[in-house]
N, C-alpha and C positions, 0 to 999 in steps of 0.2 A: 357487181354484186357477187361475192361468193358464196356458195351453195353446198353445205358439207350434207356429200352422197356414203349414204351407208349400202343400197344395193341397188340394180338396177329394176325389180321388180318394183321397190318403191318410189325410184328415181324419177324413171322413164315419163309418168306422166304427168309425175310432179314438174319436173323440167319444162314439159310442153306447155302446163297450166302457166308456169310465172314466166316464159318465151313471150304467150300472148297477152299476159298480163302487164310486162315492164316489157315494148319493144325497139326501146332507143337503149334498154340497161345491154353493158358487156356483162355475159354471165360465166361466169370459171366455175367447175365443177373441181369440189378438192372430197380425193376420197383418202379419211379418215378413220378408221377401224381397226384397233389398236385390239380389240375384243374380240377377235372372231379366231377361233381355234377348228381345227388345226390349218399349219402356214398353207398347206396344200386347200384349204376351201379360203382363205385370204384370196390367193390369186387368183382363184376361180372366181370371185365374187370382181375382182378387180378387174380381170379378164372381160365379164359381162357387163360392167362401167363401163369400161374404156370402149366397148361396142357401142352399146347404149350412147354414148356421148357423142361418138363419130357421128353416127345416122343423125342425132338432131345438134349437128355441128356447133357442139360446145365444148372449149379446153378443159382439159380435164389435168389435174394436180395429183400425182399420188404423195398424202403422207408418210409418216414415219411409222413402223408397224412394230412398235416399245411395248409389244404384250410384258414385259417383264414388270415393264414400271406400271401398267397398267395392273397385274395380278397385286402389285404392291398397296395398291387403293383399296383395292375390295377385297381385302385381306378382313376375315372374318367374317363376311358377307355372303358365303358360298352356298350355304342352303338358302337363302331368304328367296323368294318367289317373285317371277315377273310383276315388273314393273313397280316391287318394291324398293329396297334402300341401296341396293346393288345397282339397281338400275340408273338409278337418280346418279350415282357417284359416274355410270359410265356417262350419262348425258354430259355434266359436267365438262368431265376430260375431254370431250369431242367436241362441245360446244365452245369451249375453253380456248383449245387450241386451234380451233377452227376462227376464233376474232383476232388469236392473234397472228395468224398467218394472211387475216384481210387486213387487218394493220400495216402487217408488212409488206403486204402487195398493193396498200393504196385503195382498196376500197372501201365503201361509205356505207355499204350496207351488206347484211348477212345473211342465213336463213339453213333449214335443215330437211333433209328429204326426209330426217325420221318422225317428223307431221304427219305423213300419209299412213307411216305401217299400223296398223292394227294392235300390235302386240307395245306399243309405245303410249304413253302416257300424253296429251299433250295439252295438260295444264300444267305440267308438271316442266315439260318442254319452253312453255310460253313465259312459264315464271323466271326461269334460267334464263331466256332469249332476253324478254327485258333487263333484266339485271346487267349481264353484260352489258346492255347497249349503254344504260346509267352511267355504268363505269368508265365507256368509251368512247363515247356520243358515235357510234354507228347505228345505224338503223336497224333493226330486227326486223326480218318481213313474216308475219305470223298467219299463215294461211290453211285455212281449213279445205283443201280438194277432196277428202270426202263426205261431203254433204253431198245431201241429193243423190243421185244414182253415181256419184264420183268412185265409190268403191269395186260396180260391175263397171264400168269404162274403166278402168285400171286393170281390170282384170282383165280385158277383150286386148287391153295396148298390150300386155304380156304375149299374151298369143300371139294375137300378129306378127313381133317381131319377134317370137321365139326367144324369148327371155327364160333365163334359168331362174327355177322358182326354187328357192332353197325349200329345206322342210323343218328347219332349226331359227333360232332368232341370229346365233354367231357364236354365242360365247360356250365354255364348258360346261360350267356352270345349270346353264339354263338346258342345253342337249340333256346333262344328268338328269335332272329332273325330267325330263319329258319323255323320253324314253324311261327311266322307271315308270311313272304314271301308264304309258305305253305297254311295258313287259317287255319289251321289245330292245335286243341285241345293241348296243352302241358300236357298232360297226363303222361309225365314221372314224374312229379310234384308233382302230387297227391298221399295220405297216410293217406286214413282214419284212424277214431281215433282209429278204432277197430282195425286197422291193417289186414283187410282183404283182400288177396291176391286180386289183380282184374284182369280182362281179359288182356293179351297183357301191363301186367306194367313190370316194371323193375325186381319187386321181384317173378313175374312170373316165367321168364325168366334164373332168377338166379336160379332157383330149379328145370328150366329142363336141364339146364349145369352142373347141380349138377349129374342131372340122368344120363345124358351123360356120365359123368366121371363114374359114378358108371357100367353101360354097356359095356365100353371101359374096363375098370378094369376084368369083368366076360368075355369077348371075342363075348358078346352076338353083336347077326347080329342087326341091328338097321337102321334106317334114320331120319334125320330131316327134315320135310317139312313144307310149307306155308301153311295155309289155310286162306280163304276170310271169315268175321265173320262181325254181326253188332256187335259195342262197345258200350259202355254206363258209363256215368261216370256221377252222381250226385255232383253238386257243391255246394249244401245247401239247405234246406226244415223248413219249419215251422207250426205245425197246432196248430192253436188259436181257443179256447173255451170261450165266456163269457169272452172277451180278457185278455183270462188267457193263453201261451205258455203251450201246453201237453206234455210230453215224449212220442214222435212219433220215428216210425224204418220206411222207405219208403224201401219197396223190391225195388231189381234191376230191371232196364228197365220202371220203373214209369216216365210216363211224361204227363204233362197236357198243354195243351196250352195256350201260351201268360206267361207260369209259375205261374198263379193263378187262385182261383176260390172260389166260397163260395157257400153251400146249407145246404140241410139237411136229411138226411137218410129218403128214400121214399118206400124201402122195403127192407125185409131180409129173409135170408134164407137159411138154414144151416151153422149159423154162418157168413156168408157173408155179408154186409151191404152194401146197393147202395144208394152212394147219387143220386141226382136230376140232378145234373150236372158232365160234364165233365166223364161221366164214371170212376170217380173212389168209388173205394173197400176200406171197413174199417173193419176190425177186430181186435177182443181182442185178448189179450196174451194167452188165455185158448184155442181160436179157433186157433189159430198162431201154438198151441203147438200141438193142433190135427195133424192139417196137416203136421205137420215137424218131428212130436213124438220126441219133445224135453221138457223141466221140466220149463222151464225159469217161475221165479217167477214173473216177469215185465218188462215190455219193455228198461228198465235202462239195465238191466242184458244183456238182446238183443244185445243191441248198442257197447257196449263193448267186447262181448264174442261173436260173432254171427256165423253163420253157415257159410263153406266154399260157394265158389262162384259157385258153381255149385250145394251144395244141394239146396241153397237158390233159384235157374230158378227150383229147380224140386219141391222147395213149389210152386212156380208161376203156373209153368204147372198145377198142381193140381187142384190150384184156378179157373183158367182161359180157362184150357184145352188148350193151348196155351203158351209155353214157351214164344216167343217173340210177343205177345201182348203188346203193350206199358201201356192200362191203370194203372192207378196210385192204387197200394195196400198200405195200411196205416194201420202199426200195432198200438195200441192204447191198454191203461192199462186196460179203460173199456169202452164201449161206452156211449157217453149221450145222451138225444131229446134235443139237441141246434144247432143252425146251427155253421157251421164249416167253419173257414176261413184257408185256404190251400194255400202256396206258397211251389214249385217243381222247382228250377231251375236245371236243367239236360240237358244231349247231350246223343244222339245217331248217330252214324256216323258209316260209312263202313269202314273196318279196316282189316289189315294181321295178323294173328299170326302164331308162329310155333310149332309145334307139334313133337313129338318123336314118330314111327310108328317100 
């Protein structure tokens, strides 16, 4: 039987249910999610499959990940709402190609882990499963595992084995909508250019699942927990000199209000610069290096190559004697006496992440 797995939070016990259910069937996990944006929560999701599948030793298949052909389908479909006509077109493509890759590997029957999720349709699901089978004569195996208390047991299998629990269904689409309804920052989105890991993003997340697995592997005692944190995510900054754009680095948690301001450096010391306004901090690349005891030759090299996210709040603390101080610090090549025109557009918000303890 092949088994097309969308996540391992819906998998994991769906898996176990049809284990005990068919246990003479060979079961192959094929994960198929052509929908799930960005590439960076694909492998995470694929990551926590290919877990999930080891501990209850079943093969696991990755398919082909055609977001392109897939954006192609549901073209025009972009606002319609879960589990509407968007949806249906992804069922399809994954049900689709999931009969045809049990064709081509020879088996007799099929079935989908996206029965169990909640935020899935599954009359909608069971109409599609039979059709295909019509067309194919393979079997459809159409199972309802949450009936009865099946949704807290799904929920308790998560925990136990430490399963990442997304907070999105996978696609753009649907994250847009939900976080508008939320208010709330789409921060999975963002990917600075330096590629620095950020608080609570997705490629966080993937490298502490990574850890997981690697603990899981040594037998080491472990847990994963939530903690409450302010977040911060910069969405563009600009410092203009002599209306000339400078190669500016803005440290993390820099925020200025209204997102602009303009003055001019009214005292310094120890390398520090304070403008007139707004409370923000300007230093050079030579001061920048003091405090961080790093070599950077210019602030270009910074922007690019920069420090993880955590050394970068312990240059902050430094500066400010205050990690989460908001004022705004401004790395700069070198400083000049002209006034300085600054736009910070940035968010700070209260936020969960999780932790390995």
């Amino acid at each position: 039987m092949l088994v097309h797995i969308c996540c391992a939070v819906d998998s994991h016990y769906f898996l176990e249910r049809i284990k005990e259910e068919f246990p003479q069937e060979e079961l192959v996990g094929y994960f198929y999610d052509p929908n799930i944006h960005p590439y960076s929560e694909y492998r995470l999701r694929y990551l926590d499959v290919e877990y999930s599948c080891k501990k209850l030793g079943i093969k696991l298949i990755e398919g082909a990940y055609n977001l392109e052909e897939w954006l192609k389908k549901v073209k025009g479909m972009e606002h319609l709402p879960e589990k509407g006509d968007r949806c249906t077109v992804c069922y399809d493509d994954r049900l689709d190609t999931t009969v045809q890759k049990a064709v081509e590997l020879g088996h007799n029957k099929f079935t989908t882990t996206l029965l169990i999720s909640p935020k899935k349709s599954q009359e909608k699901l069971e109409k599609i499963g039979n059709n295909l089978s019509s067309l194919t004569g393979l079997e459809f195996i159409y199972r309802d595992y949450k009936a009865g208390n099946g949704a807290e047991i799904q929920g308790q299998k998560v925990k136990e084995n430490s399963l990442y629990r997304q907070n999105y269904c996978g696609c753009l689409f649907g994250l847009s909508a939900q976080r508008e309804a939320q208010d709330k920052i789409m921060d999975e989105m963002f990917n600075p250019i330096s590629n620095q890991i950020l608080p609570e993003s997705i490629e966080e997340r993937l490298e502490l699942y990574k850890k997981r697995n690697e603990l899981e592997e040594t037998g080491a005692d472990y847990k994963i927990i939530k903690q409450r944190f302010l977040n911060y995510r910069l969405l563009g900054a600009k410092v203009i000199v002599a209306k000339q754009v400078l190669p500016s680095y803005i440290l993390c948690y820099s925020t200025i209000n209204r997102n602009k301001t303009n003055g001019r450096i009214e005292y310094s010391k120890d390398g520090i610069n304070y403008l007139n306004r707004d409370e923000v901090k300007i230093l050079d690349i030579t001061t920048f290096n003091h405090f961080a005891n790093t070599s950077y030759s210019n602030v270009k090299e910074l922007m690019y190559n920069p420090l993880d996210f955590k050394q970068e709040l312990e240059v902050r603390n430094q500066i400010l004697k205050n990690p989460y101080d908001l004022s705004a610090i401004i790395i700069l090549d070198e400083i000049k006496n002209e006034k300085y025109e600054i736009e910070i557009n940035s968010e700070t918000y209260e936020d969960i992440r999780e932790e390995i303890i």
